[in-house]
C-alpha positions as CSV (number, residue, x, y, z in Angstrom):
1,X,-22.3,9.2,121.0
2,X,-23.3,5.5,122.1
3,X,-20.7,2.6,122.6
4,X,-21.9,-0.8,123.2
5,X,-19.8,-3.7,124.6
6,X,-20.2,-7.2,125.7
7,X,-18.6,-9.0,129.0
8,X,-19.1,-12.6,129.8
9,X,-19.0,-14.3,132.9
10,X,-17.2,-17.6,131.3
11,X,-17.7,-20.6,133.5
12,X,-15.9,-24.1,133.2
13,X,-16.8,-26.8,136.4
14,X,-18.0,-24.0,138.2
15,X,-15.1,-21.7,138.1
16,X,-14.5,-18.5,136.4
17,X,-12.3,-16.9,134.4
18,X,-10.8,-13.7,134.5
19,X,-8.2,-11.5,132.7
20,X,-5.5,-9.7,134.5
21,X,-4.2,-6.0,133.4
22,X,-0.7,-6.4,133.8
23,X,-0.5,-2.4,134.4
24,X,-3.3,-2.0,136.2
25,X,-2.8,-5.2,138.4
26,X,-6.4,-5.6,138.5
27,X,-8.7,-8.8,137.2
28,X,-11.9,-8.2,134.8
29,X,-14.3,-10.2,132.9
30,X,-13.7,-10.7,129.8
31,X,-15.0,-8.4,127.3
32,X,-14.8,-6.1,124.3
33,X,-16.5,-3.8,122.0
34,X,-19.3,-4.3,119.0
35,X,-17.4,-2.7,115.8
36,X,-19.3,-0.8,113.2
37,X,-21.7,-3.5,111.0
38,X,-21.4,-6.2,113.7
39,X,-24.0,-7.6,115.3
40,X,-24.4,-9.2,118.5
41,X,-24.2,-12.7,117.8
42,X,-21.1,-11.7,115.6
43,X,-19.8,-10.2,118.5
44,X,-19.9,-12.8,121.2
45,X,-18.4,-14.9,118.9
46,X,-15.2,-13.1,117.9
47,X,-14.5,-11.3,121.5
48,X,-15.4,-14.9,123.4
49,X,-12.2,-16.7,121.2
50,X,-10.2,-13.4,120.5
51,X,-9.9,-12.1,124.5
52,X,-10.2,-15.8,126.1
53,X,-9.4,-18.2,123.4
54,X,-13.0,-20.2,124.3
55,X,-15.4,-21.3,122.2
56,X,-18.8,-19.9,123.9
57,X,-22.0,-22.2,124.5
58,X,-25.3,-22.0,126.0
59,X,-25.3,-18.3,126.5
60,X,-27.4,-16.6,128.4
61,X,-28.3,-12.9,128.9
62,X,-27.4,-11.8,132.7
63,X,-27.5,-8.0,133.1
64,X,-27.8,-4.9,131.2
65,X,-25.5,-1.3,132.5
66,X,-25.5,1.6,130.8
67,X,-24.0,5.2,131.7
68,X,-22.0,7.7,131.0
69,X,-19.0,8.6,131.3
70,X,-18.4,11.7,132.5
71,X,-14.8,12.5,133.5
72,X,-13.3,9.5,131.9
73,X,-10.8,8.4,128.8
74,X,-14.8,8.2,127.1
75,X,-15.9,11.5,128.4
76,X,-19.3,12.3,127.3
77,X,-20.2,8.6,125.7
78,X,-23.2,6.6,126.1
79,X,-21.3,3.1,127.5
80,X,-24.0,0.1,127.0
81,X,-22.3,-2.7,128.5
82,X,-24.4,-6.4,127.7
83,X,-23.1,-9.2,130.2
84,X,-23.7,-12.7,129.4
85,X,-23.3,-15.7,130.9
86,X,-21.5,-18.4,129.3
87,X,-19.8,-22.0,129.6
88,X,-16.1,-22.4,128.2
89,X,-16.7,-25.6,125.8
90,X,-13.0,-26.1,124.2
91,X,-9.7,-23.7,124.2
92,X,-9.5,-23.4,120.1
93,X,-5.9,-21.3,120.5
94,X,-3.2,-23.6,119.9
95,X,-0.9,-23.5,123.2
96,X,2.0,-21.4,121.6
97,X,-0.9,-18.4,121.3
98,X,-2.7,-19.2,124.5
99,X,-3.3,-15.4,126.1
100,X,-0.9,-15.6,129.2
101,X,-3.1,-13.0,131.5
102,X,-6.0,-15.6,132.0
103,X,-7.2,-17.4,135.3
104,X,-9.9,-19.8,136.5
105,X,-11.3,-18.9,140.2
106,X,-13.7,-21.3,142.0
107,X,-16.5,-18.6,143.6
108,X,-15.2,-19.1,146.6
109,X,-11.7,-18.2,146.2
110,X,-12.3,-14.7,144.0
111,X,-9.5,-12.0,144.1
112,X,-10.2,-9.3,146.9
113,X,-12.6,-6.3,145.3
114,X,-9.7,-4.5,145.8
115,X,-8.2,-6.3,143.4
116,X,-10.7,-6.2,140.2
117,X,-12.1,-3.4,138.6
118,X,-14.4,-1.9,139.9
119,X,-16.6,-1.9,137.1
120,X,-16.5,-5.5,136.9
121,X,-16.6,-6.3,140.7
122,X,-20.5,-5.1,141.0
123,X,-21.3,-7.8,138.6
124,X,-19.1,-10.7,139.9
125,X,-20.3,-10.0,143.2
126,X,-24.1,-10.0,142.0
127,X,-23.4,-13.4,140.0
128,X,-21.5,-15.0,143.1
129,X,-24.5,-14.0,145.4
130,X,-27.0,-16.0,143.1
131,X,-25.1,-18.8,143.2
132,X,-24.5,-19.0,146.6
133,X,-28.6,-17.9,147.4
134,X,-29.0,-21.8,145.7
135,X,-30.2,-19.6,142.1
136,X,-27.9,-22.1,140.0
137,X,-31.0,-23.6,138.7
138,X,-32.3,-20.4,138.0
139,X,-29.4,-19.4,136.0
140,X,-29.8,-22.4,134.4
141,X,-33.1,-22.3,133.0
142,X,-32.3,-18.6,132.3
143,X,-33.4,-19.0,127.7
144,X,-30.3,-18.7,125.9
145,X,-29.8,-15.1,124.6
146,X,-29.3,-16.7,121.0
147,X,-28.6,-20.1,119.2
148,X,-25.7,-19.3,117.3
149,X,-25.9,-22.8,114.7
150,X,-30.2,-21.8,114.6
151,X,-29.8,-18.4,113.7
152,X,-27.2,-19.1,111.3
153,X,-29.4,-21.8,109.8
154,X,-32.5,-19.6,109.4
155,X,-31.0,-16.5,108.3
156,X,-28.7,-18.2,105.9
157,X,-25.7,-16.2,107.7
158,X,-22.3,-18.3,107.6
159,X,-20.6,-18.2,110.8
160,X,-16.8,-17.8,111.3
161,X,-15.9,-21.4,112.2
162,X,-12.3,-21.1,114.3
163,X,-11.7,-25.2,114.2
């Protein structure tokens, strides 16, 4: 069996944000699954607002991880994990349903790895050492992964507007 998921790396005036598990104690991207008949684009939209509350823009594809999980609560599954890069344009929640568990770190001030999942630290890590190599203008001419607006336009698709 296969399960594919999406994580963003969602960046507002160079910060990022992160989620914290209250039972786990531990920070993560952000991120969530692709549900039967979704596609991508469908997905990137709904988990960006549902798990942050940010519209997404100017996304960009950053790394691919796949495995499987052999001794975990997915024992025997295919995980495909898509990360993406995106900026945080507007907070569309209104502040009585704001998600509580959210944070904005600058890259210099990240939690300890000891303190985000360890899934998710190998790719913080890997993002934080581009930008600190001088690669922001790498990342920045990286081609968006897709045009949400185009693609909606062209393939006559109407796109779940949260405003």
């Amino acid at each position: 069996m296969n399960q594919v998921a999406v994580k963003f790396l969602i960046l507002k005036f160079g910060k990022l944000l992160l989620s914290n598990d209250p039972e786990q104690g531990l920070w993560s991207l952000i991120g969530g699954n692709i549900i039967t008949n979704e596609n991508l684009h469908q997905a990137v939209n709904r988990i960006s607002v549902a798990k942050s509350g940010w519209q997404a823009d100017n996304i960009r594809f950053f790394k691919l991880n796949s495995f499987v999980d052999e001794d975990g609560a997915y024992q025997g599954v295919h995980l495909h994990e898509i990360v993406f890069i995106v900026d945080a344009v507007k907070n569309i929640l209104p502040a009585e349903k704001r998600i509580k568990n959210l944070r904005w770190f600058p890259l210099n001030d990240l939690p300890p790895s000891q303190e985000l999942d360890f899934m998710d630290a190998g790719i913080i890590y890997a993002f934080k050492d581009l930008v600190h190599a001088g690669k922001t203008l790498d990342l920045e001419r990286l081609p968006p992964a897709f045009n949400l607006k185009k693609f909606a336009e062209k393939s006559r698709l109407k796109l779940l507007d949260y405003l």
